[in-house]
N, C-alpha and C positions, 0 to 999 in steps of 0.2 A: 504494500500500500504506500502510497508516495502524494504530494500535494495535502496533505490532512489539512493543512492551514493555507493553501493558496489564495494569492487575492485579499489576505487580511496585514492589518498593520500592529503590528507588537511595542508597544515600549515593556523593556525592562531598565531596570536599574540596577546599582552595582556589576555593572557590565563588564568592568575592566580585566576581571579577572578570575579565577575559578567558579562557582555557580552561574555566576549572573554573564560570564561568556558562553561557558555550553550550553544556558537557556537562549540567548542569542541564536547559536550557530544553527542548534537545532531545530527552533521555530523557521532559520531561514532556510536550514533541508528540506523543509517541510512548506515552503511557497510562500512564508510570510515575507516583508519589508518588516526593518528595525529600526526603531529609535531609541541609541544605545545610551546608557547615563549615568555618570562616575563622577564621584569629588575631586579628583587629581589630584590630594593631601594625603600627608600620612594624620591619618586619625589620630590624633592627642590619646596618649595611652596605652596604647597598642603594642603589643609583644611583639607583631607580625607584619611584615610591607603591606601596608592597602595599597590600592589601587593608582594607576598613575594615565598620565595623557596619552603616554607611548605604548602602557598596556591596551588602553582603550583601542589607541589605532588599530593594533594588530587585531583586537576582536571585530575591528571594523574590516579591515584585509579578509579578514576568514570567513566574514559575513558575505561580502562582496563577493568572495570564492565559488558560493554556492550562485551566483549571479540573481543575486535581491540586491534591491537598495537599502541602505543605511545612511540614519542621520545618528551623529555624535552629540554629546553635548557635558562640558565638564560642571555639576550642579552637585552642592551637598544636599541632601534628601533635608535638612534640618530646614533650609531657605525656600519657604514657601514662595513666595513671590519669584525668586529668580527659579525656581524649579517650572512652576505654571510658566514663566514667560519662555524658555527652553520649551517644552511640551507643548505651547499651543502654537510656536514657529514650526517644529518639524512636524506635527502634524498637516499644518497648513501645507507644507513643502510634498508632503508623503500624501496629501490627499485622503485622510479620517486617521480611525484609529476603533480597533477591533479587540485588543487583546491587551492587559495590562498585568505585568509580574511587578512584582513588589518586593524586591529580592534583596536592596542594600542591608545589610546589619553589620554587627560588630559583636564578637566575642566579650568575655573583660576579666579582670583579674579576680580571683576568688576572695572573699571575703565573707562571715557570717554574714546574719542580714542587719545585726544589729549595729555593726561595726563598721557597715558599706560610708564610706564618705559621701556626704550630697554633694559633690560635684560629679563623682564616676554614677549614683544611684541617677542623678538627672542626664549625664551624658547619652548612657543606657537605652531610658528613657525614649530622648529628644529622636534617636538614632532609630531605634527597634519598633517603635511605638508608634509615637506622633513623625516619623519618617515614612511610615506607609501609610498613615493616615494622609501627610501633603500629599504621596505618591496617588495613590487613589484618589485624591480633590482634584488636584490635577489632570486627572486622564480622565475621568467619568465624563462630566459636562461632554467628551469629544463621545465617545460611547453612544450618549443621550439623544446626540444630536446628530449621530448617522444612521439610529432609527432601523438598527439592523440587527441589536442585542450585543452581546460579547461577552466577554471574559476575563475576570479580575482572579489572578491565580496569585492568594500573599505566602509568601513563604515563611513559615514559624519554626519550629525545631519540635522532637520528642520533648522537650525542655516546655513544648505551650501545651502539654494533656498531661503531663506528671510532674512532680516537685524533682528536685536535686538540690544537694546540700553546697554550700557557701556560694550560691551564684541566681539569691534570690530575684536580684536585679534584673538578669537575665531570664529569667523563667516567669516575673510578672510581667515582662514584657512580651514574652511568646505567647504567654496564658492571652495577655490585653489584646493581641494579633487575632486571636479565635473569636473574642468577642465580635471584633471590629466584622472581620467578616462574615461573621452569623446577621450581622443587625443588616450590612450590607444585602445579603442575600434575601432578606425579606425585604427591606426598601425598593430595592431593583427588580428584581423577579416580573413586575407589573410589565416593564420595559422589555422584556427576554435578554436580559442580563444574570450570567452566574456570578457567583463570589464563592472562592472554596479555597482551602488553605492545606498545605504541603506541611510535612511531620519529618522531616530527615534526624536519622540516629546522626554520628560522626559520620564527615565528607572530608573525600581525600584532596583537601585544598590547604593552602598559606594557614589557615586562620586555626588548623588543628596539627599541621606538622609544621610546627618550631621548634626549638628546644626547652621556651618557656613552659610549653603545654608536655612537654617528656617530663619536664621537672616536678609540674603540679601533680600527675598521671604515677608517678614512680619516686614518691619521697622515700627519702635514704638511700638511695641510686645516686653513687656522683659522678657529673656529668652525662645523663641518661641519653641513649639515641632512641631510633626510630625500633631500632630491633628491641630494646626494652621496652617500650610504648606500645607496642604491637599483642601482645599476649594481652596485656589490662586493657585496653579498648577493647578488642576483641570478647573478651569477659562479660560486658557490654551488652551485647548482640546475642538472642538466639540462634542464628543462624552463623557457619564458623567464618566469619569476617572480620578484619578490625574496623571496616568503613563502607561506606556505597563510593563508588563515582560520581562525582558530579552528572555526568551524562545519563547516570540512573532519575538523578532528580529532576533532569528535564525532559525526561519521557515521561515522567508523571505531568508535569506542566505542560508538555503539548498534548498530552491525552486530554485533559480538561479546560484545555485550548480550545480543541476541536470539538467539529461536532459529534462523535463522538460520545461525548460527554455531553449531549444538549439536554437530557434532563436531572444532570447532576448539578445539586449547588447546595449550600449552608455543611457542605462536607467537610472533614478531615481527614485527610488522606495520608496514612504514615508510609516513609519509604526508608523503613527503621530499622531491616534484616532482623523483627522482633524485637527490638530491645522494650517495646511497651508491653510486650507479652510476657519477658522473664522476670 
């Protein structure tokens, strides 16, 4: 089966690099146009390289590859205004917009919940939360207005249907992600608009192989690599893996891209090799 999404227009976000590229590439396998969207900053905090101009390009190369169009645009998901005015330009240029991922997030450093500092608890926050809330303001109106339905696919973690210890920032934020598109998928439905939300265990990207994240995963380990990290993530998972592919989690997003998936919505969809089952 080939074209699943021909003829529709995509914005993702966090494009630059691991998830938010292979959601790119492979909605554009699949016949969409892209409008790709990355902060070009290393996020304040971060254990791990975010995302950069010259990463983007290249997901824009790769895009291109599959012979779609791509519009870029370098916006932090926190800047509502400068986010809408990116999104309602390439829209304009790309002619509507069909399909919205909501894919930017950030990891963060563990901490009890009590102990979390308000500036990483509001960081978190602004990022995981109220970032796909702009993301989704941003694209719907375009949605509404080509009168043809579509698809708002937000990407949460296993971390938004179960608790984990010292990273409650992160997991009120995933949890706030399921709300957001539950309330969506009733608001819109009227429209034939989905809203359904993505559950990935650990993904094999920047943001879980560092060494900071070997270090948190393997205390008392000094200097821990990937070959230590590998057995405890793994542990994780029902299934014998230490992680999915990014390109696993965007066959779940262009499955509920497409139609496909046109009477699925207010879902949650884990692509968790079980880890919600163990």
């Amino acid at each position: 089966m080939s074209g699943r999404v021909a003829g529709k227009v995509a914005l993702v976000t966090g494009a630059a690099r691991g998830q938010g590229r292979a959601h790119a590439i492979r909605l554009a396998e699949e016949g969409a146009d892209v409008i790709a969207l990355d902060a070009d900053k290393q996020i304040e905090g971060m254990v791990y390289p975010t995302g950069t101009a010259t990463e983007l390009a290249e997901t824009a190369r790769l895009v291109e590859a599959t012979d779609r169009r791509v519009v870029t645009g370098r916006v932090d998901v926190r800047d509502a205004a400068a986010l809408k005015s990116v999104v309602d330009a390439a829209v304009t240029e790309l002619g509507g917009l069909d399909i919205v991922v909501a894919n930017a997030g950030i990891a963060g450093l563990p901490f009890e919940a009590h102990a979390i500092p308000d500036t990483v608890w509001q960081q978190m926050i602004d990022i995981n939360l109220t970032g796909v809330w702009h993301t989704v303001k941003a694209g719907t109106p375009h949605l509404l207005a080509g009168g043809r339905g579509g698809s708002i696919v937000l990407i949460s973690s296993a971390a938004g249907l179960r608790a984990y210890a010292n990273i409650a920032h992160y997991v009120a934020a995933k949890h706030g992600v399921v709300g957001l598109m539950r309330t969506l998928a009733v608001e819109l439905a009227p429209h034939g608009i989905r809203a359904n939300s993505i559950h990935p265990t650990q993904v094999n990207t920047p943001m879980i192989n560092n060494p900071k994240t070997y270090e948190l995963f393997c205390p008392g380990v000094e200097n821990p690599t990937v070959e230590d990290f590998l057995p405890v993530s793994q542990a994780m998972n029902a299934l014998p893996t230490p992680w999915v592919e990014p390109v696993d989690v965007s066959n779940a997003v262009l499955f509920l891209a497409s139609d496909e998936a046109r009477f699925i919505t207010g879902a949650t969809l884990p692509v968790d090799a079980g880890c919600l089952v163990k």
